[in-house]
C-alpha positions in Angstrom: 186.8 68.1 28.2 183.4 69.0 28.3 181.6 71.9 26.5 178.0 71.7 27.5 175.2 69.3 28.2 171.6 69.2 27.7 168.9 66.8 28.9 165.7 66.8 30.0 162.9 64.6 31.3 165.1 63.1 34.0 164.5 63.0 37.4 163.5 66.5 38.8 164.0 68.0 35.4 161.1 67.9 33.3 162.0 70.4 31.0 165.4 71.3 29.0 167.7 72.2 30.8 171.8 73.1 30.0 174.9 72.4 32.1 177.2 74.7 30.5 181.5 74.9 30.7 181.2 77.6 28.1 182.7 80.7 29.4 182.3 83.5 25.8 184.1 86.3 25.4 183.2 88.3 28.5 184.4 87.2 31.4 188.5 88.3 32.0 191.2 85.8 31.9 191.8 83.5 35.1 193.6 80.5 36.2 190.4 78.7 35.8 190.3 79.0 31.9 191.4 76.2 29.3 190.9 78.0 25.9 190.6 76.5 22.8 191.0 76.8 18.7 189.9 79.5 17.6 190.0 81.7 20.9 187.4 80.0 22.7 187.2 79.2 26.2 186.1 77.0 28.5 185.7 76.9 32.4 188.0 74.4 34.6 185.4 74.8 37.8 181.3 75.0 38.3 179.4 75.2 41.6 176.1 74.4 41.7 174.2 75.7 44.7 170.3 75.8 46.1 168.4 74.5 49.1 167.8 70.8 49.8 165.4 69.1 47.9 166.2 71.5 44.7 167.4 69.3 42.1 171.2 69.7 42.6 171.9 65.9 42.9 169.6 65.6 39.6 171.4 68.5 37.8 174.7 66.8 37.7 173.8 62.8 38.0 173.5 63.0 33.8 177.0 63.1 33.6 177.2 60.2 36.0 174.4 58.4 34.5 176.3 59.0 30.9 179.2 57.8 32.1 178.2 54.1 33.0 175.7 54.2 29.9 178.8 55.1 27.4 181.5 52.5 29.1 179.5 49.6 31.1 175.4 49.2 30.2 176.8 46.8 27.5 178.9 43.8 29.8 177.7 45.1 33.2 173.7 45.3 32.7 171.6 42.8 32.7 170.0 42.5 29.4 166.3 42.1 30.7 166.5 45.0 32.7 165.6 48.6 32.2 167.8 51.2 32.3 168.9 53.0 36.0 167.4 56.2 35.8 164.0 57.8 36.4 162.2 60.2 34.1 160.1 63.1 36.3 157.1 61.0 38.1 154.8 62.9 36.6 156.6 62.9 33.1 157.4 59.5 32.4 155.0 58.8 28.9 157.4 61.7 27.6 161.1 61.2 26.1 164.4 61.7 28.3 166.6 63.2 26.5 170.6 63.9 26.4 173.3 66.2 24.9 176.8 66.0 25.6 179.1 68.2 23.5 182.9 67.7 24.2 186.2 67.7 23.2 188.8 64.9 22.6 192.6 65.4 20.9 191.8 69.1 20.3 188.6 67.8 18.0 184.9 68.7 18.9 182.0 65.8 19.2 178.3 65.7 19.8 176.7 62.8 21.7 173.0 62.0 21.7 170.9 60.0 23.1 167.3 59.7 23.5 165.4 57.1 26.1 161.7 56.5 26.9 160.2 54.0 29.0 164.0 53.4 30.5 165.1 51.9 27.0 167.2 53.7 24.0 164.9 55.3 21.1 167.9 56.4 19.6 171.5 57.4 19.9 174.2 59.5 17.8 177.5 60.2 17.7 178.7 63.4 15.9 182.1 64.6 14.4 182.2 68.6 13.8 184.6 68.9 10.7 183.8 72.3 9.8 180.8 75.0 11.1 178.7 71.7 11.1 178.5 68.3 12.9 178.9 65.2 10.5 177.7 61.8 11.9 180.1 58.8 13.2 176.6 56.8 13.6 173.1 56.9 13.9 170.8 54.4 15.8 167.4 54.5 15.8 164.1 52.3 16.8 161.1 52.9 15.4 157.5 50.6 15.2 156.2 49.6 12.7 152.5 49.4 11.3 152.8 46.0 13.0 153.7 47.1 16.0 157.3 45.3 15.6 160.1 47.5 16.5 162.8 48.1 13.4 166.0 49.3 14.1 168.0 51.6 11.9 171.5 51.9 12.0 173.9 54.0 9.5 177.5 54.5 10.0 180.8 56.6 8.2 184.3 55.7 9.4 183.3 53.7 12.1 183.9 50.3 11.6 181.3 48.5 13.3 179.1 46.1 11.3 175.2 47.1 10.2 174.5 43.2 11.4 176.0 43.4 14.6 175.5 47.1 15.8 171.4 45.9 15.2 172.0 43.5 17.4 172.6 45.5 20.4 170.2 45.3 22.6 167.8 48.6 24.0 169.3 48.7 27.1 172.8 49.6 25.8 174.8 51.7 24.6 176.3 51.1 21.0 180.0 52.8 21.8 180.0 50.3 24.6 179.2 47.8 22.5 181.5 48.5 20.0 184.3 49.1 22.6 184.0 45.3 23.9 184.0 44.2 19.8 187.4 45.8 19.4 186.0 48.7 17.4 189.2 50.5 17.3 187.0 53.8 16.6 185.1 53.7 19.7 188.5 53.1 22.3 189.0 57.3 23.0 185.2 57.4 23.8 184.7 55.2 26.1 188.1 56.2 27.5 186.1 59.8 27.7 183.2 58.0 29.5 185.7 56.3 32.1 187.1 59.7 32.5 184.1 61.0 34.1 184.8 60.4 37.9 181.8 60.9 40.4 180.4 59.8 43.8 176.4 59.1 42.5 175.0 56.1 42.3 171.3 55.8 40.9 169.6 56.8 44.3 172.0 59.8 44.7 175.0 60.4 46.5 177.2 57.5 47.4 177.5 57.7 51.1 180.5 57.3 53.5 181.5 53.9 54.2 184.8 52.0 55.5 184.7 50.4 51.9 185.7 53.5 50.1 188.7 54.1 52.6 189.6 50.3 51.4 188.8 50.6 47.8 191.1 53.7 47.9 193.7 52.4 49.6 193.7 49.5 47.2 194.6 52.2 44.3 196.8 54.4 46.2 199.1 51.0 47.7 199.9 50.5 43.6 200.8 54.2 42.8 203.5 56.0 45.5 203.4 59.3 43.6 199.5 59.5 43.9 200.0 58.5 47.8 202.6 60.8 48.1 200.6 63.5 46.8 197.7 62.7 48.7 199.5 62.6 51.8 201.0 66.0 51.4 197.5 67.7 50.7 195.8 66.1 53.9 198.5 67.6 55.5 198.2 70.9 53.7 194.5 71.1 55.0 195.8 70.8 58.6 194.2 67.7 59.6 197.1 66.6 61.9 198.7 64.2 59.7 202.6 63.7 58.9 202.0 61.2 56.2 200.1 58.3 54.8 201.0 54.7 54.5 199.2 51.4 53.2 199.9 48.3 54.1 198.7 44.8 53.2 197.0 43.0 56.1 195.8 39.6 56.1 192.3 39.4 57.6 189.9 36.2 57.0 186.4 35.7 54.9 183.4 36.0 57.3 181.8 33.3 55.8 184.3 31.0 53.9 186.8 31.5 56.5 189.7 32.1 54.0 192.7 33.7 54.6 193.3 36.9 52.1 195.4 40.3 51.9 193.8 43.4 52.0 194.8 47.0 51.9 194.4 48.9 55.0 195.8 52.8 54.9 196.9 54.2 58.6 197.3 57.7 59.0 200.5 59.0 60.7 200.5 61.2 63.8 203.6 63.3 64.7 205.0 66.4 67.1 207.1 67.2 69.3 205.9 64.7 72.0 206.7 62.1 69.7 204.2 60.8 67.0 201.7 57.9 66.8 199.7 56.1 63.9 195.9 55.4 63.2 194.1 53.3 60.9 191.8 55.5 58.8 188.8 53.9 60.1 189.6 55.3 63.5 190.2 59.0 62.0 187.8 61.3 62.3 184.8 61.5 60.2 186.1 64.8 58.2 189.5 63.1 57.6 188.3 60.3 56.2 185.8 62.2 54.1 189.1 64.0 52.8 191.0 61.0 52.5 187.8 59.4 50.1 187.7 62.8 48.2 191.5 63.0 47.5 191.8 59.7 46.1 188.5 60.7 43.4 190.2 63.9 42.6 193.4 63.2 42.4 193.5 60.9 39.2 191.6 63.2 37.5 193.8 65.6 38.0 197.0 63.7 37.3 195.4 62.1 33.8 192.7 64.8 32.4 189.3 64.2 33.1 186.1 65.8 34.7 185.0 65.3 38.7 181.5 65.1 39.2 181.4 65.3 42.9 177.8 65.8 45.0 178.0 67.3 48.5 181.7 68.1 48.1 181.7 70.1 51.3 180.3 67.0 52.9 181.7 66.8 56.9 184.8 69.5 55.3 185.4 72.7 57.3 184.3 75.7 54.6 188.4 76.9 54.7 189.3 73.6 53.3 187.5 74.3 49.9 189.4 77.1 48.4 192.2 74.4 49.0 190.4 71.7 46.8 189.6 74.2 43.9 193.2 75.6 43.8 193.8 72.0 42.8 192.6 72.7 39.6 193.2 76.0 39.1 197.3 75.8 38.8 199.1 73.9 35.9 201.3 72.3 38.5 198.5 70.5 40.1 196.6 70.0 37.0 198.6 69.6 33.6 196.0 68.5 31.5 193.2 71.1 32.2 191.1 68.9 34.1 187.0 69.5 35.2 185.4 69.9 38.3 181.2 69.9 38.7 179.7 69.7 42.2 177.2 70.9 44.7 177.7 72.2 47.6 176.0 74.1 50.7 178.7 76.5 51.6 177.5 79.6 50.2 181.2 81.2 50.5 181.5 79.7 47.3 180.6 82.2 45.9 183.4 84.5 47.3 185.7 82.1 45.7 183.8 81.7 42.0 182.8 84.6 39.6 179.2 84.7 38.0 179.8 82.1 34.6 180.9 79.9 36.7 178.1 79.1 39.4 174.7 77.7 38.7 171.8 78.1 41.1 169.1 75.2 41.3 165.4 76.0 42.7 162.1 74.0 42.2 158.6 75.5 41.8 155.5 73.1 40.8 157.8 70.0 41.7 160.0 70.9 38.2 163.5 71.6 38.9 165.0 74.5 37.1 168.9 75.5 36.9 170.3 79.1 35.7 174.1 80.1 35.4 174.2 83.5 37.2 175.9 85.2 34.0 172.8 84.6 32.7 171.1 86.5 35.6 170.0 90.1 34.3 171.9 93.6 35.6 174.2 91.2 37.5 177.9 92.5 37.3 181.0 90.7 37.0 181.9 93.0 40.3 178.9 92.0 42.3 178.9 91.0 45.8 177.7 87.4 45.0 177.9 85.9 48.6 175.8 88.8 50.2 173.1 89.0 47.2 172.5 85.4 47.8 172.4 85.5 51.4 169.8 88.5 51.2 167.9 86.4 48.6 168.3 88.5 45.8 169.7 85.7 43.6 166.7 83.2 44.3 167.3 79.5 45.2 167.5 79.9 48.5 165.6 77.7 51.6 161.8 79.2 51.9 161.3 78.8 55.3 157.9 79.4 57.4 
């Protein structure tokens, strides 16, 4: 689960800002809460909400970006290329910087990270035994009086070598690294990173294509509980459908000419007439955005982890939302206090949300800023949030001429 995270110099963001799940001592009890030792709490759901061209694609892409650096930049990047992220244009001599508490097996952790010129300066994992954080490992590079680079490295229990965590190149992360060593240590964090499910890719948003209805429908033909499941909530958000099958379908390589099997999902059609089936690619745009969405959230839900989804109400009716956040509200749905983060341009959000739990994202002097609105002075927990925003009370909100 995640606590908070702060970063700054990346993308839109020039300055420090904090993505926070943090809920204190306020706000009453709710279906959305997952407390912790020691009676603190932390929040299930967050919105994030402000016109286009804001920053809200920037303000949760760290997570994403995090996620690939902490699991894949060791095997999956090329190791003469820079890192896939952009510090603000007008920004980039300055540091990026990253930090991402959390919480694994009931104990809390501190990850940071600092990059400049798209290459790791240094990077830190921390343990927090007591009131304080006490280091895993420390990485650091530094030149010289020569103008050589020398790389630091300290580590206490965990086991991966001085010799080969210097090694590592600058355009990876060590806890990757270590992960592909065997480093027994590092297995539960990159399991953390992999965790982190999300539809960005370094330009933004991922957008719809037939592949994600196949790629899904590759996952779902292997698991009939998680089909099941998904079947029953696109027919819960009254989309016409019965049920949902896969099937495997031998089609043929355009350019080899091979034969192989894919899987192809059909939606299934029924009433009183009688009922009928389509493949997916033939549904309608908003099913098959549901369909795409369902099979990211569902596994989260089903094993732990956090959603990081941009543009969730993306070609979805507004009355299908509450539906998608009840998800993770109810133990039933979500037994191991799962996370969601997104953006969104439904504003009746904020009907369904209360004040700690929604960020608003506006830019001013082309810097990005983000504020939770708990943080908002002589805002009550009783407030009308939906008709201050509207009226513009709240800020972040389209300027229009």
């Amino acid at each position: 689960m995640i606590i908070d995270l702060a970063f700054s110099n990346f993308y839109s963001f020039a300055d420090e800002v904090y993505l926070s799940f943090e809920m204190g001592k306020k706000p009453a009890s709710s279906n959305y809460d997952i407390p912790l030792k020691g009676g603190d709490r932390l929040n299930k759901a967050l919105a994030v909400i402000g016109p286009n061209g804001s920053g809200k694609t920037q303000f949760i892409k760290p997570l994403a970006f995090l996620s690939w650096f902490l699991s894949s930049s060791f095997l999956h990047a090329d190791p003469d290329v820079k890192l896939p992220y952009r510090a603000h244009a007008l920004y980039e001599e300055q540091p990026t910087t990253f930090e991402l508490r959390f919480v694994l097996d009931g104990e809390q952790y501190k990850y940071s990270l600092t990059l400049k010129d798209r290459l790791v300066v240094s990077e830190a994992l921390y343990h927090k035994t007591s009131h304080l954080y006490s280091y895993l490992f420390v990485r650091e590079f530094k030149e010289n009086k020569a103008g050589k680079i020398d790389v630091s490295y300290k580590q206490q229990n965990f086991s991966f070598s001085p010799k080969k965590a210097k090694e590592i190149r600058r355009n990876a992360s060590l806890l990757a690294a270590a992960y592909s060593y065997d480093v027994p240590e590092a297995d539960m964090f990159v399991q953390f990173a992999h965790g982190i499910s999300h539809n960005l890719n370094v330009f933004g948003r991922h957008n719809y294509c037939d592949g994600a209805l196949l790629q899904a429908a590759e996952e779902l033909a292997e698991n009939d509980k998680l089909r099941a499941q998904l079947a029953d909530c696109l027919s819960e958000l009254d989309l016409g459908l019965q049920s949902v099958e896969v099937r495997q379908e031998t089609v043929f390589e355009r350019d080899s000419g091979e034969e192989k099997q894919i899987a192809i999902p059909y939606g299934i059609h029924k009433s009183q007439r009688g009922q009928f089936e389509l493949r997916f690619m033939e549904e309608s745009s908003g099913t098959k955005s549901a369909f795409a969405l369902l099979a990211r959230l569902l596994p989260v839900l089903a094993n732990g982890g956090i959603a990081v989804i941009d543009e969730i109400d993306n070609d979805l009716h507004p009355h299908m939302l509450p539906h998608l956040l009840d998800l993770f509200k109810y133990e039933e749905t979500n037994p191991h206090s799962a996370q969601i983060v997104f953006s969104c341009h439904t504003p009746e959000v904020l009907n369904l949300l209360q004040k700690h739990q929604v960020y608003l994202v506006e830019k001013e002097e082309l810097k990005s800023d983000a504020w939770r609105l708990d943080d908002v002075v002589g805002l009550r927990a009783d407030d009308n949030l939906y008709a201050k925003y509207m009226a513009g009370a709240l800020e972040a909100i389209p300027k229009l001429i």
